[in-house]
N, C-alpha and C positions, 0 to 999 in steps of 0.2 A: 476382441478388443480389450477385453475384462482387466487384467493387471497393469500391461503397460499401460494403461489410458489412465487409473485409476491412479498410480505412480505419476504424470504428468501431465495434468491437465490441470491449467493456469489459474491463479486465483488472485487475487488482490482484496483487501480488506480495509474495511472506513470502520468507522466508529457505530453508526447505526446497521448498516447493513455489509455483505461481502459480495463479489462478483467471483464467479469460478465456472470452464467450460464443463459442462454435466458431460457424465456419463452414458451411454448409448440408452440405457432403460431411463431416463430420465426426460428424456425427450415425451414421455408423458405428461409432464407437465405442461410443455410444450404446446402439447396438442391441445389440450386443456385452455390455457391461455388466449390461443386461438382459435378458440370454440368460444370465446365468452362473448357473448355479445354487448353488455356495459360496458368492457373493455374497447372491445373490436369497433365501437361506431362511430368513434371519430377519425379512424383511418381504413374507411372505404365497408365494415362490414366483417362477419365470422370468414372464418380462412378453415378449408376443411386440409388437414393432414393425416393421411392413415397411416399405418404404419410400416405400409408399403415405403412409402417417402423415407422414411427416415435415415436408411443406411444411406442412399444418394446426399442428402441435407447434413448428414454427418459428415461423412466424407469430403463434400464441400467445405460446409463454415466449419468445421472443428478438429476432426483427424484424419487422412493427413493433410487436408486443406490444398488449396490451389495455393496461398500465398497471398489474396485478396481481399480474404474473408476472416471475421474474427469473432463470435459467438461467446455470447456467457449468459447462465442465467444468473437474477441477485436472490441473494437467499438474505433473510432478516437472520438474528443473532444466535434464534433458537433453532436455525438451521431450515427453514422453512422455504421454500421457493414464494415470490409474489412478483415475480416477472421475468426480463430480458433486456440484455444490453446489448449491441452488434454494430459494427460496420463493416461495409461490401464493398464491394466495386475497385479496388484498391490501383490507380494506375503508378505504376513504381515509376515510370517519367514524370508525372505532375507532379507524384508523391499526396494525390488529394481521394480521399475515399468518401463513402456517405457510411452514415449516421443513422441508429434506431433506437430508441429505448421503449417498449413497451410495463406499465406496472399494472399490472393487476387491481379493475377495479376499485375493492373493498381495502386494499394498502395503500389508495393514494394519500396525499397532502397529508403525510407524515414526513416527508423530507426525505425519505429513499430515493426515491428518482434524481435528485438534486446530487446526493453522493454517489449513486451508480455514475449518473456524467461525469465527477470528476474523476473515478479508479479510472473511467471507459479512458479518457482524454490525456489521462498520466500513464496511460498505457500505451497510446498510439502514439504520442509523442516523446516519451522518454523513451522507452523500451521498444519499438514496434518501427520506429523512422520516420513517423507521417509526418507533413506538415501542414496539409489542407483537411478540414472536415466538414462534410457539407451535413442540408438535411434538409428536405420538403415536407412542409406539416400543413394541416390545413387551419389548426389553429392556433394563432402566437403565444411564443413563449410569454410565461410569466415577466415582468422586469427583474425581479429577483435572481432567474437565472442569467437573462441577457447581461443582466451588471457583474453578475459573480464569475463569470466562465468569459465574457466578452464575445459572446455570440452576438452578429450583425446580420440583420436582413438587406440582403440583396437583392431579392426579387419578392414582386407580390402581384400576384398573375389568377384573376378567376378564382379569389378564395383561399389561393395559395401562399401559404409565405414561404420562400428559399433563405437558409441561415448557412454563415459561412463562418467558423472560426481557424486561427492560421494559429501555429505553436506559440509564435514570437508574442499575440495577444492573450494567449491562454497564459505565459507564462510571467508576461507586466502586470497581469490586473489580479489585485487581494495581496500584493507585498509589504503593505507600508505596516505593519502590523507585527510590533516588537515578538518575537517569541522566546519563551523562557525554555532554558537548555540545562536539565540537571544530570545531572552523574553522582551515579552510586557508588560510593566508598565503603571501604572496610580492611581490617586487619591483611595483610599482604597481598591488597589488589595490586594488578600487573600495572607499574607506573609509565609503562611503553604504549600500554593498550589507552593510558587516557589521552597521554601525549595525542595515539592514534584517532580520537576522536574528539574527545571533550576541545581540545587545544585548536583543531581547526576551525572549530567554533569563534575560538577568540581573534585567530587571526582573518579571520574571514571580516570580524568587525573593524580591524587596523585595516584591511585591503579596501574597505568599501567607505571608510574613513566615519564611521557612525557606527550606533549601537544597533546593528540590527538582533542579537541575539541575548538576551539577558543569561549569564553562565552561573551556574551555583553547585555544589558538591553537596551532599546529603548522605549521613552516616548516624547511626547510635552514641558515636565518641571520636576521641580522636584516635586515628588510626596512624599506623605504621603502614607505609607502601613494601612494593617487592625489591625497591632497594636501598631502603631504611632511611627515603622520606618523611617527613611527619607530614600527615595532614590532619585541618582542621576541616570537620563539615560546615559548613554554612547552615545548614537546616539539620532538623531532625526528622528523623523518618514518623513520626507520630505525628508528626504535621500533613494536611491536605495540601499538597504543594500545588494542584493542576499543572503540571509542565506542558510545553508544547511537543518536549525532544526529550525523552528519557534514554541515558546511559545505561547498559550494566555489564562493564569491562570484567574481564577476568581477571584470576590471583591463585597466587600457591596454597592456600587454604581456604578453598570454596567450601570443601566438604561441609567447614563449620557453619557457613550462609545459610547453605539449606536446611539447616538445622533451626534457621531464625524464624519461628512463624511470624513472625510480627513484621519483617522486611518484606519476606509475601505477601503479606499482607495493603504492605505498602503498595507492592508493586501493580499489586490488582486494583487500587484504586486508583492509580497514576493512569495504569493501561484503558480505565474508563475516560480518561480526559487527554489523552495525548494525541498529538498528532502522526508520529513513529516514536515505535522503541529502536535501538540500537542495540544488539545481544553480543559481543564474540567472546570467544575462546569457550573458559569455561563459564562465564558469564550467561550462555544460554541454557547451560542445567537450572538457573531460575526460572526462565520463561517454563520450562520442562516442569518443574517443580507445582508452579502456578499455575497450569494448566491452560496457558498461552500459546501454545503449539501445537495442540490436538489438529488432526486433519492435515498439518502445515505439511509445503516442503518448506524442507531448511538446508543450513551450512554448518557444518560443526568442525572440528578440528577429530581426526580419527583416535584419541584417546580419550573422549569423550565419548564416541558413538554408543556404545554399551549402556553407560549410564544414561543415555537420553532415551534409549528404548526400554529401559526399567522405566524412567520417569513417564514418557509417553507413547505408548505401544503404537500408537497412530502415527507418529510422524515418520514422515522419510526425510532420508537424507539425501541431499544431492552430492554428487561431486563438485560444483562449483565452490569457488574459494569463500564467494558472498550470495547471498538469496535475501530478492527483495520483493517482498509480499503485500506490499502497499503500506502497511504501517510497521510490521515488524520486518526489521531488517538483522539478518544474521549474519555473522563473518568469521572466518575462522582463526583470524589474528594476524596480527602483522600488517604487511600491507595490504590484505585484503579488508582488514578492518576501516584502513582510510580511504579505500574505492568505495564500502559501503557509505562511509558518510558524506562523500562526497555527491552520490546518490541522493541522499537526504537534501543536502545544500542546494542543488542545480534542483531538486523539486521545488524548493524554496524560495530562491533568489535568482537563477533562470542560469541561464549559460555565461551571458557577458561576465560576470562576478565571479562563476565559480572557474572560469577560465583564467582571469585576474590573479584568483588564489592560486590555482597553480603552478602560473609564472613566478609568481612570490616564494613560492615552497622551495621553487627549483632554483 
């Protein structure tokens, strides 16, 4: 299983913790988790797995899967496993699966389980198809989540509570909430590539007829674009900006960027507060620089590849034109650049709106 597994196996990533399917020796953890009993006693008791089981459980939830089944474990920042995320049962006529997250004990109510639900749930229903997710617990959710995700109890049976969330509410509730959208400028960034992202930002705000996205450019100085636009930053990059949506398009003179330790600098503290970055072209030799892309799959343009395995010997590359990792989204330019953020947007603002923007585009 060893390389191609290691080469594809899903990952998505939040701010405090990441979700990604482990590798077949990892399933120790596994067993672990399922051996804890602080863990294990509010749902029925320790669960024994030897490791007889595991190639069967593998092959099941995670390679090459029935189609059903979707398995990850969440690892914290420092790379550390403190639980699991899953759903089973998948019927592709209902389109409705069930739901599991176990956290580890001694990690809970630090807010990981709160963000594994969301990578799990922007997973099943953006990328994955679902529309129904169910889930039987024996003891109710926080209100905190029920309000944040729009999970609804439907059944409550002998101690049970059954919770049901559909994509259409996952994807109405926590949008009212302006988010700030910057882009990085500099000396002969690609003016197609902002077009390509930054800009449907703003018309996404004309389509839906209000400010949902506050847009601003951020540079050292004024810049010269790649064809002999002048621009002005809005911000400077010595500034704590927290954005929601951080840009960083590409240009015919990147080499010199990576040379700026101080925009790395930037970018590392933007990337603690954001919601996604957006990389393409040569734009993603930053994230590479920064060391933003360790472990990743990514998307890069094939004259970059080189230079991105000097900058990050870890990363693969896919073939796909864009790769979206939860927070960072890579594209290799053009119009793969505006499918990525398009991605970004419909995480955002849900389908109705980014369907709207399209019709508008076109």
């Amino acid at each position: 299983m060893g390389d191609y597994m290691k080469n594809n196996l899903y990952r998505r990533d939040g701010k405090l913790i990441y979700i990604k399917q482990p590798e077949f020796n990892e399933l120790e953890y596994t067993q672990k988790l399922w051996n804890d009993e602080k863990t294990m006693e509010d749902i029925g008791g320790v669960f024994n797995f030897p490791k007889e089981k595991w190639q069967l459980f593998y092959q099941k939830m995670i390679y090459p899967s029935d189609g059903k089944n979707f398995y990850c474990l969440i690892y914290n920042i420092d790379n550390v496993p403190i639980g699991e995320v899953s759903f089973h049962g998948y019927d592709s006529a209902t389109k409705i699966a069930r739901f599991n997250i176990k956290i580890e004990d001694k990690y809970r109510r630090q807010g990981y389980g709160k963000e594994a639900i969301r990578l799990l749930l922007e997973y099943y229903f953006l990328e994955f198809g679902g529309q129904i997710m169910m889930e039987k617990v024996l003891n109710r959710y926080p209100e905190s989540i029920e309000d944040t995700f729009g999970f609804e109890v439907i059944r409550q049976q002998k101690g049970e509570f059954t919770y049901r969330i559909s994509k259409s509410s996952f994807l109405t509730i926590s949008k009212s909430e302006k988010k700030n959208v910057c882009c990085v400028v500099y000396d002969g960034v690609d003016f197609m590539e902002i077009a390509s992202t930054f800009e449907l930002f703003n018309l996404l705000n004309k389509v839906a007829d209000k400010e949902i996205f506050d847009l601003y450019t951020v540079g050292e100085q004024n810049v010269k674009a790649s064809n002999g636009v002048d621009i002005i930053p809005r911000r400077g990059i010595e500034n704590e900006l927290s954005s929601d949506i951080l840009i960083i398009p590409g240009g015919s003179s990147f080499n010199n960027v990576l040379n700026d330790s101080k925009l790395c600098s930037f970018v590392k503290n933007e990337y603690k507060s954001s919601d996604f970055i957006i990389a393409t072209g040569e734009g993603i030799l930053l994230l590479a620089q920064c060391g933003l892309i360790k472990d990743h799959t990514i998307a890069a343009p094939n004259f970059i590849v080189d230079k991105v395995q000097v900058l990050s010997p870890s990363t693969t590359i896919s073939g796909k034109s864009f790769v979206d990792n939860g927070r960072i989204v890579t594209a290799r330019g053009g119009k793969s650049s505006m499918e990525g953020t398009f991605k970004i947007i419909n995480a955002i603002v849900g389908e109705e709106l980014t369907e709207k923007l399209l019709e508008y585009i076109e």
